[in-house]
C-alpha positions as CSV (number, residue, x, y, z in Angstrom):
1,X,-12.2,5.3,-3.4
2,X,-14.3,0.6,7.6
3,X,-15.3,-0.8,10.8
4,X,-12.0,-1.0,12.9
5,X,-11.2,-4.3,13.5
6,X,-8.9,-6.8,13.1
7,X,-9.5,-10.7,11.6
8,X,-9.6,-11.7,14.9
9,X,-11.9,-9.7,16.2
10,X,-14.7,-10.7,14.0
11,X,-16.5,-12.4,16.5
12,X,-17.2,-9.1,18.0
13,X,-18.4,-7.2,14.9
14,X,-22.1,-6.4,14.6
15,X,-22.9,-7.1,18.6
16,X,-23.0,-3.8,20.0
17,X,-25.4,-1.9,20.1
18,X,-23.8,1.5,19.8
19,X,-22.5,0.1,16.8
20,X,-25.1,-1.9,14.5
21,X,-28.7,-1.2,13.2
22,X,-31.0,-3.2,11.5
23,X,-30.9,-2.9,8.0
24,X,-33.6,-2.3,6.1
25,X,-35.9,-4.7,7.7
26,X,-34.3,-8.0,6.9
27,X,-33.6,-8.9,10.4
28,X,-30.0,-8.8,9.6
29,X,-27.1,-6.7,11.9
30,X,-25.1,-4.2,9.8
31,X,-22.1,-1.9,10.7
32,X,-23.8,1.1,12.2
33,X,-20.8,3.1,10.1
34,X,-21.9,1.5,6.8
35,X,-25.9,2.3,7.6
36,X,-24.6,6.2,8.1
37,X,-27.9,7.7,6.7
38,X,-31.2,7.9,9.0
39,X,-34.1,10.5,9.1
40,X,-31.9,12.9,10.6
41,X,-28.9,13.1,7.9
42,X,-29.7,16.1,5.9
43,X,-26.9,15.2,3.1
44,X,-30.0,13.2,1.3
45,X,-32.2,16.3,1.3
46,X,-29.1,18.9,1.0
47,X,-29.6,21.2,-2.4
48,X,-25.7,21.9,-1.8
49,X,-24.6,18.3,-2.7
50,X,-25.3,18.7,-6.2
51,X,-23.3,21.8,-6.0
52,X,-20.2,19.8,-4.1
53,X,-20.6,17.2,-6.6
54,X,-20.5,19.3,-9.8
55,X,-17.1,21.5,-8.2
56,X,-15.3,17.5,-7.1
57,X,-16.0,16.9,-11.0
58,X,-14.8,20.1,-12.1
59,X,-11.5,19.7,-10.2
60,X,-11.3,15.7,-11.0
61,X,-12.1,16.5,-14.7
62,X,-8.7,19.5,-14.2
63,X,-6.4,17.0,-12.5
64,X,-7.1,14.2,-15.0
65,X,-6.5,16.3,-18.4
66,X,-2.5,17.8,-17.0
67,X,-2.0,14.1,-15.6
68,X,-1.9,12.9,-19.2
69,X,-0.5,16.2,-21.0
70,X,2.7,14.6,-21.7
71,X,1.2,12.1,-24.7
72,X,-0.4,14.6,-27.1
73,X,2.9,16.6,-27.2
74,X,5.7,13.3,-27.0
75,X,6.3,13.7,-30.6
76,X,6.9,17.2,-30.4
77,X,9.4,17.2,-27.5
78,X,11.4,14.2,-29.4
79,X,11.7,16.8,-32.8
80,X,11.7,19.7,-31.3
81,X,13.5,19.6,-27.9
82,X,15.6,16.3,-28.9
83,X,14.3,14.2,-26.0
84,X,15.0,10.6,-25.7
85,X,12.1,8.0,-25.1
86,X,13.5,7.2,-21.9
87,X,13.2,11.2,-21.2
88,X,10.0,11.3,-22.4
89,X,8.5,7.7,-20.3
90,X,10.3,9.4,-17.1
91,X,7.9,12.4,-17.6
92,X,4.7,10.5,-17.1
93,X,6.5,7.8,-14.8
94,X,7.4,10.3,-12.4
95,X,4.2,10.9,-11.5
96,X,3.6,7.6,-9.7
97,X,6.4,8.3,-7.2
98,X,4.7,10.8,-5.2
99,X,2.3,8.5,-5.0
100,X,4.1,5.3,-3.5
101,X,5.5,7.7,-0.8
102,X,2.6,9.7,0.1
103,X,-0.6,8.1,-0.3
104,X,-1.3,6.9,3.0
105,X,0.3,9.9,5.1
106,X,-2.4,12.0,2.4
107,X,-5.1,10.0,4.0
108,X,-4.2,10.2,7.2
109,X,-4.1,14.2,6.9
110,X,-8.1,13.8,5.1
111,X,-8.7,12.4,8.7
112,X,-7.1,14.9,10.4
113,X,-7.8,17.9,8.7
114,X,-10.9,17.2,6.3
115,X,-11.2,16.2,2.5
116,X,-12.0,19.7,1.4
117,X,-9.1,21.3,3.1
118,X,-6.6,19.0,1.7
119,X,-8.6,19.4,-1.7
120,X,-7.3,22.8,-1.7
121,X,-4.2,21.6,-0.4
122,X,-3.8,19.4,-3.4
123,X,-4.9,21.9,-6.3
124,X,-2.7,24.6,-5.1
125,X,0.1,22.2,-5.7
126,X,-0.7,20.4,-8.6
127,X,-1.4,24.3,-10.1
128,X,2.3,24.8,-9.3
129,X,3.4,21.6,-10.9
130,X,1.5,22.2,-14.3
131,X,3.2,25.8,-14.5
132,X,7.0,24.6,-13.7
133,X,5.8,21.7,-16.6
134,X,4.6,24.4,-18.7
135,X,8.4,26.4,-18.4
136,X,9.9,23.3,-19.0
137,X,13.4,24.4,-19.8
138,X,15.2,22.8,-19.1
139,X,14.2,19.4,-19.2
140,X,15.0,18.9,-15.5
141,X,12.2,21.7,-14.7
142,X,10.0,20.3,-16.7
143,X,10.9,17.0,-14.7
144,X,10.6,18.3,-11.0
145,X,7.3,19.9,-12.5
146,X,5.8,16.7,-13.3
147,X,7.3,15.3,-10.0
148,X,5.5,18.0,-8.0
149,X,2.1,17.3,-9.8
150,X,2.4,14.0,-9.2
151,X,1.8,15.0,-5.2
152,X,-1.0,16.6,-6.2
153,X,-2.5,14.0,-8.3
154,X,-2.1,11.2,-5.6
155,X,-4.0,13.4,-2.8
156,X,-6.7,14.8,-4.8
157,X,-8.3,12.1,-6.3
158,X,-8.8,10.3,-2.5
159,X,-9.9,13.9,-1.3
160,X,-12.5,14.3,-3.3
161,X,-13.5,10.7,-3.2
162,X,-14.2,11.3,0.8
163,X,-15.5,14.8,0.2
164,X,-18.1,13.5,-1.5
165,X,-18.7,10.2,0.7
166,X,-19.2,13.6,3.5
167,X,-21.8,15.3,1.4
168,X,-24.0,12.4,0.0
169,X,-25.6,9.6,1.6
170,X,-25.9,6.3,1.2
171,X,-28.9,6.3,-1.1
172,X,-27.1,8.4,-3.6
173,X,-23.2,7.4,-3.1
174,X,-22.8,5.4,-6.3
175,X,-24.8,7.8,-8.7
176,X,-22.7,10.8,-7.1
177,X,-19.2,9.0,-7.1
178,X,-20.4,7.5,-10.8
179,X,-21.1,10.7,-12.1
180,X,-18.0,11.9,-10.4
181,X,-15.8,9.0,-12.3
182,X,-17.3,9.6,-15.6
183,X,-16.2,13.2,-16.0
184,X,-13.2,12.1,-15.0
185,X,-13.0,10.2,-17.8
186,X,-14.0,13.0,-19.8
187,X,-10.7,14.9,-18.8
188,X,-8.6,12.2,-20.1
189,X,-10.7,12.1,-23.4
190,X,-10.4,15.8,-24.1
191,X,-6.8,15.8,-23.5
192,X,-6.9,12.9,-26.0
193,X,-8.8,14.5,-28.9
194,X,-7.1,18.1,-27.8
195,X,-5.1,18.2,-30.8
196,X,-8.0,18.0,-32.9
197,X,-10.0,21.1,-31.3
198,X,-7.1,22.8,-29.9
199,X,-5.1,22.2,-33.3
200,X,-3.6,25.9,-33.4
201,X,-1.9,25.5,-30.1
202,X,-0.4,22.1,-30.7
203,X,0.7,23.5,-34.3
204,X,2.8,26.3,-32.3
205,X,4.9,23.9,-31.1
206,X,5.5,21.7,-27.6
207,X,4.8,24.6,-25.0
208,X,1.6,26.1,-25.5
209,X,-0.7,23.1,-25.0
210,X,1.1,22.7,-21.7
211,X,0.1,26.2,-20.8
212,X,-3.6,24.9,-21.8
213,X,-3.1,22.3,-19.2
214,X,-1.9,24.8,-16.8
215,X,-5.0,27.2,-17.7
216,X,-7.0,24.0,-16.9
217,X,-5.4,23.5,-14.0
218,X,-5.5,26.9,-12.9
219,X,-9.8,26.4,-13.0
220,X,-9.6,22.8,-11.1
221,X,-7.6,25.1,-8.3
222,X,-10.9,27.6,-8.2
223,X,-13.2,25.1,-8.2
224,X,-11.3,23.4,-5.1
225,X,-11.5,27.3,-3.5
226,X,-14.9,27.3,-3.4
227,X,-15.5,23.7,-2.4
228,X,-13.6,24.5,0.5
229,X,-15.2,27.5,1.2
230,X,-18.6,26.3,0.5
231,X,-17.9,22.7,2.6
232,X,-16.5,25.1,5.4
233,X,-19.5,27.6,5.8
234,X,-22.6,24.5,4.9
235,X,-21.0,21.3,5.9
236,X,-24.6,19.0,6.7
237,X,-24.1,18.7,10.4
238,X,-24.3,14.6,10.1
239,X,-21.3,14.2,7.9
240,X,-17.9,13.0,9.5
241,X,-15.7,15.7,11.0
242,X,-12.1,15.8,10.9
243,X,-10.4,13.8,13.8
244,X,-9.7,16.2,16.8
245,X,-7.0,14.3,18.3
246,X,-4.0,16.1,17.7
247,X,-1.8,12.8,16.8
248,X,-2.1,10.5,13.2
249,X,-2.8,6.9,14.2
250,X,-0.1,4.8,12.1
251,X,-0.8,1.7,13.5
252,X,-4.8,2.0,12.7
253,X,-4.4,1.1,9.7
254,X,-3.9,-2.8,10.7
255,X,-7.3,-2.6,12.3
256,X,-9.3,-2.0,9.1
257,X,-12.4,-5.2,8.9
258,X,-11.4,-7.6,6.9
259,X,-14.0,-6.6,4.2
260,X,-11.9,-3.5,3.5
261,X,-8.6,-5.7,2.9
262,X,-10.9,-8.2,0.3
263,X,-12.2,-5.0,-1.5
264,X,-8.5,-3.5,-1.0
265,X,-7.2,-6.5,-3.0
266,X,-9.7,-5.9,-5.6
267,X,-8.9,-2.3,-6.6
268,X,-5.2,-3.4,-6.5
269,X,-5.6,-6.1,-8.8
270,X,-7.8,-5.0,-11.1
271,X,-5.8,-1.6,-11.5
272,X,-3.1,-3.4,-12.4
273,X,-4.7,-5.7,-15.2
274,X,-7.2,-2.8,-16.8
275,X,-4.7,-0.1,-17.0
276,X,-1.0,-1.4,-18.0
277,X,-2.7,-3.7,-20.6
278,X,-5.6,-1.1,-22.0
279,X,-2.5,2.4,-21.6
280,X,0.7,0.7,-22.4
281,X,0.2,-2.4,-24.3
282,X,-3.0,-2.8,-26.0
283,X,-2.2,-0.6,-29.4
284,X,0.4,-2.1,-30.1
285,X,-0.9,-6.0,-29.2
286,X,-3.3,-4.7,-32.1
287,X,-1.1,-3.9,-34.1
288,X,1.1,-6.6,-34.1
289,X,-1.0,-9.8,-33.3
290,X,-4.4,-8.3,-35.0
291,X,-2.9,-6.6,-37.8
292,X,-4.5,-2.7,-37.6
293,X,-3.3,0.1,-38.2
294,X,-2.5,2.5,-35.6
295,X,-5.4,4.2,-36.1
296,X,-7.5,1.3,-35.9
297,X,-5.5,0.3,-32.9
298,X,-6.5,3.7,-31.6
299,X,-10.0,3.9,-32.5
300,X,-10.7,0.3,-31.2
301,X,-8.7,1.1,-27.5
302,X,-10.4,4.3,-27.2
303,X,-14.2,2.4,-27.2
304,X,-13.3,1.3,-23.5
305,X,-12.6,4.7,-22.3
306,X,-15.8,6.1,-24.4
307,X,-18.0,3.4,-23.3
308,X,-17.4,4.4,-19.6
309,X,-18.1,8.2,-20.0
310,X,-21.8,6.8,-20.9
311,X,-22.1,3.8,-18.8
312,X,-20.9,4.4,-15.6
313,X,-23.2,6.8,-14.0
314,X,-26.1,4.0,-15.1
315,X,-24.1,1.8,-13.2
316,X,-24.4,3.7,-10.3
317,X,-27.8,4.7,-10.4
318,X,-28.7,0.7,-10.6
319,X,-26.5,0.3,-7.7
320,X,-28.1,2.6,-5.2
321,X,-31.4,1.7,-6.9
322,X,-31.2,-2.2,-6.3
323,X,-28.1,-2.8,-4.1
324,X,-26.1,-6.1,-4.7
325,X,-22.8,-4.2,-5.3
326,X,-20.5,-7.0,-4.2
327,X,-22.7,-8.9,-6.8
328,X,-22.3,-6.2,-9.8
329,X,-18.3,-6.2,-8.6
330,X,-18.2,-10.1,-9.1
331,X,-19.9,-10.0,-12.5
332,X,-17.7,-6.8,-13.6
333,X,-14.6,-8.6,-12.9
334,X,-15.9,-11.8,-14.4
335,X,-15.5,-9.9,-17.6
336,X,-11.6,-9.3,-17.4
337,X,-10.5,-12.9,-17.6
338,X,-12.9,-13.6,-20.5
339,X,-11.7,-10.1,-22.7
340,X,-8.6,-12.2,-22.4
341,X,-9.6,-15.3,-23.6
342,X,-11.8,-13.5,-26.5
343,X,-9.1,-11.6,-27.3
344,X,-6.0,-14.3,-27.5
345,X,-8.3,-17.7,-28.2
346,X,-10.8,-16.6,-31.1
347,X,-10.7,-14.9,-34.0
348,X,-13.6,-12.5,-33.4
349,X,-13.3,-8.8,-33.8
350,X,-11.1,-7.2,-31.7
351,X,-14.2,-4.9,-30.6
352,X,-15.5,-7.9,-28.9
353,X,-13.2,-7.6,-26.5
354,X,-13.5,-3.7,-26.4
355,X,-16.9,-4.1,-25.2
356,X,-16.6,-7.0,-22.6
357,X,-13.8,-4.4,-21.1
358,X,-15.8,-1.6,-21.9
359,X,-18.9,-3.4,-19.8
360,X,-16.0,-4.0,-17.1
361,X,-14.5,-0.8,-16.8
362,X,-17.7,1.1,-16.4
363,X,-19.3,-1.2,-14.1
364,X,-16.5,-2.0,-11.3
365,X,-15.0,1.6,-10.8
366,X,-19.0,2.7,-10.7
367,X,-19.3,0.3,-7.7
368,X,-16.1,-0.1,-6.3
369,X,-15.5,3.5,-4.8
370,X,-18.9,4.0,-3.0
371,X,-18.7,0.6,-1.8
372,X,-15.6,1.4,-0.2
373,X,-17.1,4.4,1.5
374,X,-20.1,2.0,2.7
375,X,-17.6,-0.4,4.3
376,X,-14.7,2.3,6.1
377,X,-16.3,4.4,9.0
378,X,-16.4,8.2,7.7
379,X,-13.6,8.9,10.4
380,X,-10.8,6.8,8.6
381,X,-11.8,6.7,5.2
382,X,-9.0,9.2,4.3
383,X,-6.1,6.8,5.8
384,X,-8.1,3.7,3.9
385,X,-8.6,5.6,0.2
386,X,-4.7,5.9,1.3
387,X,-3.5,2.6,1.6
388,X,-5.6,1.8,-1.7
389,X,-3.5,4.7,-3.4
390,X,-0.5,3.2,-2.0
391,X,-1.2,0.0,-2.9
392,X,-2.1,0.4,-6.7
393,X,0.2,2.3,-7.4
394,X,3.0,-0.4,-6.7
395,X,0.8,-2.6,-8.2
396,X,0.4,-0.3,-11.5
397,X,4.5,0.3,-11.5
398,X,5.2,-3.4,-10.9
399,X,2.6,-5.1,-13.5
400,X,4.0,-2.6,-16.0
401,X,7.4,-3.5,-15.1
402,X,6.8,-7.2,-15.4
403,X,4.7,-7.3,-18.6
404,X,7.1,-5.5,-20.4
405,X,9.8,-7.7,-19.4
406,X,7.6,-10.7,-20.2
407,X,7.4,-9.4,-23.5
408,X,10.9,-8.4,-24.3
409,X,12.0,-12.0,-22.8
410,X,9.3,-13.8,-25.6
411,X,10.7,-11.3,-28.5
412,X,7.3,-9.7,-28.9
413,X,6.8,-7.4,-31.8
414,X,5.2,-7.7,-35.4
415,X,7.7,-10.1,-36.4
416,X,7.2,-12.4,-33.7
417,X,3.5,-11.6,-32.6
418,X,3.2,-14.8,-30.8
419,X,5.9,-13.1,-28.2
420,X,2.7,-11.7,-26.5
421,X,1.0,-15.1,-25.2
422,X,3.3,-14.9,-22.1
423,X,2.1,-11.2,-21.4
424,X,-1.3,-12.0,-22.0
425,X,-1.4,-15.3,-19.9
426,X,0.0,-12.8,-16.9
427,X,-2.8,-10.6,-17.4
428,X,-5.4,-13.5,-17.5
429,X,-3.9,-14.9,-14.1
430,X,-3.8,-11.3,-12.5
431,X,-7.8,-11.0,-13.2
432,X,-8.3,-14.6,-11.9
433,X,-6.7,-13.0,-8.9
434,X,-8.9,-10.2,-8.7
435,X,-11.9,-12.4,-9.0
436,X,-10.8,-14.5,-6.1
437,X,-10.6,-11.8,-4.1
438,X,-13.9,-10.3,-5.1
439,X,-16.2,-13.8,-4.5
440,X,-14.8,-13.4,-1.2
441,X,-16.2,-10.0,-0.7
442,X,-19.4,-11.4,-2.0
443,X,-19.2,-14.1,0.4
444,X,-18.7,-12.1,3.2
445,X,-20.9,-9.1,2.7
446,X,-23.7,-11.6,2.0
447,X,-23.2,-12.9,5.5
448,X,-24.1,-11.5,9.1
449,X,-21.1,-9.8,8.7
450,X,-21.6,-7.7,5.8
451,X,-21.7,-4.0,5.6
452,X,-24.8,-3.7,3.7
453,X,-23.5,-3.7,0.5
454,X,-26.0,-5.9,-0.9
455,X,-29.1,-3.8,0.4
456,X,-30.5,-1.4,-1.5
457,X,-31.0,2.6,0.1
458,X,-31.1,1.3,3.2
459,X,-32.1,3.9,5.9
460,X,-31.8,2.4,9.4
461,X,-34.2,1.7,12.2
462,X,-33.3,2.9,15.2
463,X,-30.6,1.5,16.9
464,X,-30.8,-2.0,18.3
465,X,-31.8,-1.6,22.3
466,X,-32.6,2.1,21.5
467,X,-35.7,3.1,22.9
């Protein structure tokens, strides 16, 4: 999870008056888009938000659990079905292909037709996927299953990111799209501790926990039925409205403010730091350089994910309690450069470096969504949550790509643990990255440019030359 304008145009933003309020009584001119929420918005006041919020986490929570199905049951299909690893990576790889190709046109049809529409859209698809993954047989269903669940995965996770920014306003954005993250987390968990409470199925063999994902599934696709329904029949009267121009915009999406590009940069980057190191290589880097057991390994990578189940909604509620969100991003990605140096430079517990990512993971996705919402103007934010999608998920293939080969270049492993400094290095200089481009999003959201992210629940006076 923008005003529409280019670098050049800068000069121009926050100097019309159709277009800028004054926020929150500092004097200073911000993005009439970003300062969406005045006496008049009824999605503060709306009973039905809570409602919205609790079916987006419902179908989030759905998505996430058959997005990760594959890793519970990867033993299983190598004994059982014969599968090769390669067979097995392709399965979860697949997913991210969708994604390159489709992200932005996705956003660009939230724009056009509405986030709840294309929720449904989305759940109806991915419900198709999970059964086709669920057949399985052969392994090139099973495959084009996975494939087609990928399109689903891509487009409902920036759906519900701007059905929500459409239902909640400012005040509450980072509480709602926290609490929307953390059970998102909470799907991932389950799926990850599902062979401890759904021992039986998994015991059966390699099939019936996919048809537990597909039962899963199957609710995330109700819950996207009613949110459509229910955003259909109630829809607060001050929210954004699909675009009623009958045409996409392709070339719009150069004339995002430059504050959307420096935040863009940030969910790239960080994305592809946090999750190829903490999902692909971190166990094993334990394992090898800090000599646990897998177990261990697993317990200790497992305290990041845990940590921001708990955390994050906190994080969100200080957020739209005491603003300074560019601020809370800065110091959140302060932390992923110095997990590294903790991590490869001391000899402290490993832990230590679970909690400075732990801190990190819950606080930057907490802020980083809803601040994206504050800076993108309602009307676009499909095609922008888009370009992000787009964007990280090349960024997620190609830091994976590159570590790996990093590593196999050094002769990582546990006879040569010292193989991983180069991988680790390229980690540490991707979060620099990411912290570059976040001081300049501080920089320029604590300027007259800014989008109000630094404010706290603003609610705009009226608008400058109003009466």
């Amino acid at each position: 999870m923008a005003s529409c304008e280019t670098p050049g145009d800068e000069k121009d933003y926050g100097t019309h008056s159709s277009d800028a309020v004054l926020a929150g009584g500092s004097g200073r001119l911000v993005s009439g888009t970003a300062a969406s929420t005045g006496a008049g918005d009824d999605r503060a006041t709306s009973p039905l938000r809570w409602g919205v919020l609790g079916l987006a986490a419902i179908a989030i929570f759905c998505s996430y659990y058959e997005s990760d199905a594959i890793g519970p049951i990867a033993d299983l299909l190598g004994r059982q079905r014969g599968f090769t690893q390669s067979q097995i990576g392709d399965l979860t790889a697949v997913i991210s292909l969708p994604n390159i190709l489709l992200a932005v046109f996705n956003g660009l049809l939230i724009d056009r037709y509405g986030p709840a529409r294309v929720t449904l859209w989305a759940a109806v698809i991915g419900f198709v996927g999970a059964v086709l993954t669920a057949i399985g047989t052969p392994y090139e269903l099973m495959w084009t299953g996975r494939l087609v669940f990928g399109v689903s995965e891509g487009a409902i996770f920036i759906s519900l990111v701007a059905g929500i920014a459409r239902w909640f306003a400012r005040s509450g954005i980072a509480l709602a799209m926290a609490i929307f993250l953390c059970l998102a987390r909470v799907g991932s968990f389950s799926l990850d501790t599902s062979p401890s409470w759904a021992r039986s199925l998994y015991d059966a063999g390699w099939q019936p926990p996919l048809w537990l994902a597909a039962a899963i599934t199957a609710a995330g696709l109700v819950a996207a039925v009613i949110f459509r329904l229910l955003d259909s029949a109630h829809a607060p009267p001050m929210s954004a409205r699909p675009v009623e121009s009958g045409q996409i915009n392709w070339r719009g999406i150069w004339t995002f403010d430059l504050s959307y590009w420096y935040i863009l940069g940030l969910h790239v980057l960080y994305a592809a730091v946090f999750f190829p190191f903490r999902q692909t290589y971190a166990i094993e880097y334990l394992q090898h350089v800090k000599g646990l057991t897998l177990q261990e390994a697993g317990n200790v990578n497992s305290g990041v994910f845990a940590a921001a189940v708990f955390a994050t909604p906190l994080f969100g509620l200080l957020a739209d309690r005491f603003g300074r969100r560019a601020m809370m991003l800065t110091v959140g990605t302060l932390l992923l450069p110095i997990t590294f140096i903790v991590l490869s430079l001391t000899n402290l517990t490993p832990w230590a470096s679970t909690v400075l990512m732990g801190v990190s993971f819950s606080l930057v996705p907490a802020i980083i969504w809803p601040a994206t919402t504050l800076i993108v103007e309602p009307r676009r934010l499909g095609t922008a949550l888009g370009v992000i999608t787009l964007l990280q998920n090349v960024g997620l293939w190609g830091s994976n790509r590159i570590a790996g080969w990093l590593a196999d270049k050094a002769g990582a492993g546990p006879a040569n643990p010292e193989g991983y400094a180069t991988m680790i290095w390229f980690f540490g200089l991707l979060s620099l990255a990411a912290l570059t481009s976040v001081l300049l999003l501080w920089q320029r959201e604590s300027g007259p440019k800014g989008h109000g992210l630094e404010i706290a629940r603003v609610s705009p006076a009226p608008r400058v030359g109003a009466a």
